[in-house]
C-alpha positions in Angstrom: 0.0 0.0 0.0 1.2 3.7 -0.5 -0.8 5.5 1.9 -2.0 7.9 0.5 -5.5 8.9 1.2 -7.8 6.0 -0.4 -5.6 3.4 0.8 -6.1 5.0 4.2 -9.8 4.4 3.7 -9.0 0.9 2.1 -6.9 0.1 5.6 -9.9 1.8 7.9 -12.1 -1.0 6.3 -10.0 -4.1 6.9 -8.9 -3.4 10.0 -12.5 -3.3 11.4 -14.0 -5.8 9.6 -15.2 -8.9 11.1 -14.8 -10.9 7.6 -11.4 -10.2 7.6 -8.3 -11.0 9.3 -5.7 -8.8 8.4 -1.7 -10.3 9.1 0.1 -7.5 7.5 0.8 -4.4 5.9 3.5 -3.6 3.8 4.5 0.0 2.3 5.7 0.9 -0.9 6.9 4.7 -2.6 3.7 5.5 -4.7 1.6 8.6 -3.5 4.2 10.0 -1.6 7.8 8.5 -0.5 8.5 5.2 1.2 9.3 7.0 4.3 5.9 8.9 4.5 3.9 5.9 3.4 4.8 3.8 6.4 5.0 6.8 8.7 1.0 7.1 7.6 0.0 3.4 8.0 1.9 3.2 11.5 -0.5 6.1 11.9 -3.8 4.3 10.9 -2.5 1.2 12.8 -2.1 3.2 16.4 -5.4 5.1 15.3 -7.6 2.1 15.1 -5.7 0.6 18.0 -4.4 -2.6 16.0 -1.7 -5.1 16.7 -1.1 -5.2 13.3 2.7 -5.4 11.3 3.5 -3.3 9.2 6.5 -3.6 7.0 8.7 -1.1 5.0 9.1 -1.8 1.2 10.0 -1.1 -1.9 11.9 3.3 -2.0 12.0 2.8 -5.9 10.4 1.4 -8.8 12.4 -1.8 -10.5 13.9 0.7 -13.3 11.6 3.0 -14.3 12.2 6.7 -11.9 9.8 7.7 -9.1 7.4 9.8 -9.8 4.9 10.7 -7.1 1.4 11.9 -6.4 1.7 14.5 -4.0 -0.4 16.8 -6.0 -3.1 14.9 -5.3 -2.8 13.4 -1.8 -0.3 16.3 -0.3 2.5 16.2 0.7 2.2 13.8 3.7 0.0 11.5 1.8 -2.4 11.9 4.4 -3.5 15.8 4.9 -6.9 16.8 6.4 -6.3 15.4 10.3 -4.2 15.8 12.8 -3.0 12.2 13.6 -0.3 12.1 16.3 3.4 10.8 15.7 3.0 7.0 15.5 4.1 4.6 18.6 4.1 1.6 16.8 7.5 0.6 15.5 8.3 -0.6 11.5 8.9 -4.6 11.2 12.3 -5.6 11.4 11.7 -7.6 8.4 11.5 -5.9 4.8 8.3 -5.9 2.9 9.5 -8.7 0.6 10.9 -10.9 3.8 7.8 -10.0 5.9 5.5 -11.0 3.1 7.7 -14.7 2.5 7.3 -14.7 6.2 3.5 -14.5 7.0 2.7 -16.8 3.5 5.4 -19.6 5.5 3.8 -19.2 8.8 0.4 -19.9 7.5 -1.4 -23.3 7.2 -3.6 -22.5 4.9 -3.5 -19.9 1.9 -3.7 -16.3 2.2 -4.8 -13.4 -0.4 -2.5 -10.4 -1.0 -3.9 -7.6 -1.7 -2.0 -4.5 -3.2 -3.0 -0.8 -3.5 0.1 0.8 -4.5 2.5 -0.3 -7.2 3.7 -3.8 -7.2 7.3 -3.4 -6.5 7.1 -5.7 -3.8 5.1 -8.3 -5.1 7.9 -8.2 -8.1 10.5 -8.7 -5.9 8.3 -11.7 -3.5 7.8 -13.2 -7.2 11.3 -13.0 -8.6 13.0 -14.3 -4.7 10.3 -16.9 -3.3 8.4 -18.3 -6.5 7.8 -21.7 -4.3 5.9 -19.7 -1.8 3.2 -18.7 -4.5 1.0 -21.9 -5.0 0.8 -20.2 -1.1 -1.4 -17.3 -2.1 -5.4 -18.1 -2.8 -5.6 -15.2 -4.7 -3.5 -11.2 -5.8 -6.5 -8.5 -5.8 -4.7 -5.1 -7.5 -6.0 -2.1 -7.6 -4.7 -0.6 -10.8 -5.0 -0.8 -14.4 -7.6 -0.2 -17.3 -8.7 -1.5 -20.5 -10.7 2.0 -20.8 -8.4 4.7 -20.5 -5.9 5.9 -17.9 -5.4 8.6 -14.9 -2.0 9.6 -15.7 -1.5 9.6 -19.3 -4.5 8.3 -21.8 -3.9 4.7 -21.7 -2.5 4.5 -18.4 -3.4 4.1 -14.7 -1.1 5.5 -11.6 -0.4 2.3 -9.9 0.9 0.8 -13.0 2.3 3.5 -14.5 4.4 4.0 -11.1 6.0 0.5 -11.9 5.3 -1.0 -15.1 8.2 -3.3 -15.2 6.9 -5.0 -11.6 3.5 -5.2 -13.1 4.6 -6.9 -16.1 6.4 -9.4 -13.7 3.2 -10.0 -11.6 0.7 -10.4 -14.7 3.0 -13.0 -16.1 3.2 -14.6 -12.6 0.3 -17.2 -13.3 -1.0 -16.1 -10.2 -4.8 -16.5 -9.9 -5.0 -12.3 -10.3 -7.9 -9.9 -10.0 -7.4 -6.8 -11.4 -9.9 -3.7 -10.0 -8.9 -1.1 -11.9 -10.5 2.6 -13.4 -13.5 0.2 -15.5 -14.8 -0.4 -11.8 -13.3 2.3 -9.4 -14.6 5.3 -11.3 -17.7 4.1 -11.6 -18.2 3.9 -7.5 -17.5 7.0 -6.7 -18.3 8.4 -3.2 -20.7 11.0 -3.3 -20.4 14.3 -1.4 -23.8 13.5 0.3 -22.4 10.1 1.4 -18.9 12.5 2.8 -20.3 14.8 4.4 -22.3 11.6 6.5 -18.9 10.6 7.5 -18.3 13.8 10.2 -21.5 12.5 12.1 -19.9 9.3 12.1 -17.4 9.6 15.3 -14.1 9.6 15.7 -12.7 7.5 12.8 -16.0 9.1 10.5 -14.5 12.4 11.5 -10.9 11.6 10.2 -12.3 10.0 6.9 -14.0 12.8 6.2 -11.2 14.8 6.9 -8.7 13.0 4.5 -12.0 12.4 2.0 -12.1 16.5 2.1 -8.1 17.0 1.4 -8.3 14.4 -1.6 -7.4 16.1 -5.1 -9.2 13.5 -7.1 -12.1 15.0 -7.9 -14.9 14.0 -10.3 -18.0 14.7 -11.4 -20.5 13.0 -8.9 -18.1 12.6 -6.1 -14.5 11.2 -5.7 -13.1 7.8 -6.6 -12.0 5.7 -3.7 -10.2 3.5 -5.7 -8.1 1.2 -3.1 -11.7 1.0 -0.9 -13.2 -1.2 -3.8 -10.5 -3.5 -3.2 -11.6 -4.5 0.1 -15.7 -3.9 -1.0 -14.2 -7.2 -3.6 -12.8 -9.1 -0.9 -16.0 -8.8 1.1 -18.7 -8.6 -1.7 -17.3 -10.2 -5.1 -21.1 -10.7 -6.5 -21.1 -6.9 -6.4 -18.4 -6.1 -9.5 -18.9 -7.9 -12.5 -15.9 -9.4 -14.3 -14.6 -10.8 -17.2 -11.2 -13.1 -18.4 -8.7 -10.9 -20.0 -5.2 -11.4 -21.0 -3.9 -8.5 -19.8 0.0 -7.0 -21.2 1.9 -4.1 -19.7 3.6 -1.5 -22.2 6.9 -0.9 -20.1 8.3 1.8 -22.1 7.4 4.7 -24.8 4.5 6.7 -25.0 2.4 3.9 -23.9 4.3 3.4 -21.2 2.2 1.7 -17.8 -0.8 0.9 -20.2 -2.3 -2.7 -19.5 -3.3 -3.8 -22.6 -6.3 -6.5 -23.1 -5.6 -9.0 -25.7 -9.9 -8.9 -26.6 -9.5 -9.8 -29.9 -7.1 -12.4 -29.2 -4.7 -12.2 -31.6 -2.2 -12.9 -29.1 -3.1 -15.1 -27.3 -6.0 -18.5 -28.2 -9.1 -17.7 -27.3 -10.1 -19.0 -24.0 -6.5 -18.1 -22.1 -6.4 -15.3 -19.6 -4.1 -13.9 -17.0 -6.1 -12.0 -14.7 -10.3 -11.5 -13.9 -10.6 -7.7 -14.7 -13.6 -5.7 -13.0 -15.6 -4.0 -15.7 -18.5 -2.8 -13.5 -20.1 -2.0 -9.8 -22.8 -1.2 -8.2 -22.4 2.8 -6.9 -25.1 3.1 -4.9 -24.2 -0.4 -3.2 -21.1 0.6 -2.2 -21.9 4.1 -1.0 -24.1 2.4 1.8 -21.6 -0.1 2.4 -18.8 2.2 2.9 -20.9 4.1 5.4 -21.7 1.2 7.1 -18.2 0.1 7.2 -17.4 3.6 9.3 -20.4 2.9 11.7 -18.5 -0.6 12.3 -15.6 1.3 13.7 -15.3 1.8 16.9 -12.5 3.2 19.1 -11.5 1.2 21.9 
């Protein structure tokens, strides 16, 4: 994750969701810098008063240079409240290591989740490939077979790390790719923000950080990495279909994933990831509200 305002809303969720059981959180340059990333998800961790890990990752992307998103998430990555210095401590283990680490621990398979770029999950790929028949299932926000956020073909997560995409979509993990199709299609209204200051404490902060965001559309503001986690919970909500999905890792293409729909690539039938195509926005505006009554603040 690159905390970063949606992913902040992504980790108020999961934390406080009964369906899920969350064993780490790992940090990765994206929105803002590696350093301000895990600074803000020690914050959200102390906030919420979770036990929860969170490990430092990737500063850089494989090759391509960093370019951040400051503009539109400030430059903290997490302006609009006043969260206190964190008391929680980094892991000592890396992302990479923590991640090999809580997939060898388990007894059963565990999904990964990612909300920033995919540096990591390159590097887990590339170092520990017998550890992947570990992982049930990769849910990434990021991508489009639509149109992109940063450039017209692509989409910020990707185009933050093309080369570590590439690696992951060719990882023959069982992938499911929520990107712009679905994410800018749910977007949270301003009626359904402005609920959130009623909403206590952690409704207060959310509609703090929801007020600071710079992504702003007609009809509300996408909370992209928060349909992530809506997936996890809810998958009969988004509608999918099989693509074959390649990533453009350099020119002016650069960061696009690229659906083979014609297949002229690849036979008919093969595909590399499930890629949302469409939500329901008025579903996941009352979720997400519910979601922040769930929170409490012990």
């Amino acid at each position: 994750m690159d905390p970063g305002i949606d992913d902040a809303a992504a980790i108020a969720v999961a934390l406080n969701n009964p369906g899920l059981d969350v064993r780490l959180i790992t940090t990765v340059a994206g929105n803002v810098s590696v350093d301000k990333t895990t600074t803000n998800a020690l914050k959200l961790v102390d906030f919420f008063n979770k036990q929860i890990p969170v490990a430092k990752g990737a500063s850089a992307p494989l090759k391509k240079k960093f370019e951040d998103a400051a503009a539109i998430h400030g430059e903290t990555g997490l302006p609009g409240y006043d969260f206190p210095e964190p008391k929680s401590v980094v892991s000592k283990l890396p992302a990479t290591e923590a991640i090999a680490h809580e997939l060898n621990q388990s007894k059963q398979q565990l999904t990964l989740i990612a909300t920033g770029a995919y540096t990591n999950i390159a590097h887990f790929i590339l170092k520990y490939p017998e550890l992947l028949s570990k992982i049930d299932e990769l849910i990434l926000m990021g991508g489009s077979i639509s149109g992109g956020n940063v450039s017209s073909v692509a989409e910020f997560n990707v185009f933050t790390d093309p080369d570590a995409a590439k690696i992951v979509f060719e990882s023959g993990l069982n992938i499911t790719m929520i990107g712009l199709d679905v994410t800018l299609k749910a977007l949270i209204s301003k009626q359904s923000s402005d609920k959130l200051a009623e909403l206590g404490e952690a409704g207060k902060m959310l509609h703090g950080i929801i007020n600071a965001y710079g992504d702003v559309h007609e009809g509300g503001k996408p909370m992209h990495d928060v349909i992530t986690i809506l997936y996890a919970l809810h998958p009969e909500v988004i509608k999918l279909q099989n693509e074959y999905i390649e990533v453009a890792t350099e020119g002016p293409a650069i960061g696009a994933t690229v659906a083979d729909i014609l297949h002229r690539w690849h036979d008919k039938g093969t595909y590399n990831a499930q890629v949302g195509i469409d939500i329901d926005a008025v579903f996941f505006n009352n979720w997400f509200l519910k979601q922040v009554r769930l929170m409490n603040m012990e």
